[in-house]
N, C-alpha and C positions, 0 to 999 in steps of 0.2 A: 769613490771614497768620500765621509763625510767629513766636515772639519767642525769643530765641539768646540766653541771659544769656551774663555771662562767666565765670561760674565752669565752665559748664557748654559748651564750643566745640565746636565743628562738628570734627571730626579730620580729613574728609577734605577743609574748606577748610585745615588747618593749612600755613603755608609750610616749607621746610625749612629744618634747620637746618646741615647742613652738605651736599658733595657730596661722593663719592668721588672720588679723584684719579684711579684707575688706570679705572673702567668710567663715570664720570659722574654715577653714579646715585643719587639723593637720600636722605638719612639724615633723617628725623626724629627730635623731642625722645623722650625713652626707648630708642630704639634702638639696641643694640650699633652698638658701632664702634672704632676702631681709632687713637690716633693715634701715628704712629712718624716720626721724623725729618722731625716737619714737615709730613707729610702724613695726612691724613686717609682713611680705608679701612674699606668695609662690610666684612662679615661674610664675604662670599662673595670678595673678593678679598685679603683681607690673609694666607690661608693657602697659596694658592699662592706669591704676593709674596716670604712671608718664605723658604719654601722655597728658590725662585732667588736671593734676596740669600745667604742661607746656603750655597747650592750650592761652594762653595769651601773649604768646611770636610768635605765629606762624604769618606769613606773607607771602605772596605771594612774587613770583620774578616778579622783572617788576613795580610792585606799585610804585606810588610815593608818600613818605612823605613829609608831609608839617610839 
C-alpha cells in the first residue's frame, strides 16, 4: 500500500479548478487560462474567441472611410 502525503498529491487525482466556457474542458491549478467578461477560457479557445469578438473593428489598409 502507498501512503500519498499532502504535501506531496497525486496530480492526476487533482479535481479541476475551473472549466472552460466555450469547449468545456477542464483547467487545472497552474494552468494558463483566460478570464474575460466573466467567463473563464483555456489556452486554445480564448484566441480565436477574441478574434470573433473583435471581428468588427477589422479593416483593411488602403480603404477609404467615408
Amino acid at each position: 500500500m502507498r501512503t500519498v502525503h499532502k504535501r506531496h498529491r497525486d496530480v492526476q487525482r487533482a479535481y479541476p479548478a475551473a472549466e472552460c466556457a466555450l469547449c468545456g474542458g477542464a483547467i487545472y491549478r497552474g494552468e494558463v487560462c483566460w478570464r474575460l467578461w466573466g467567463r473563464v477560457l483555456c489556452g486554445e479557445c480564448a484566441g480565436p474567441w477574441l478574434l470573433h469578438e473583435f471581428s468588427s473593428f477589422r479593416v483593411r489598409l488602403g480603404e477609404v472611410g467615408k
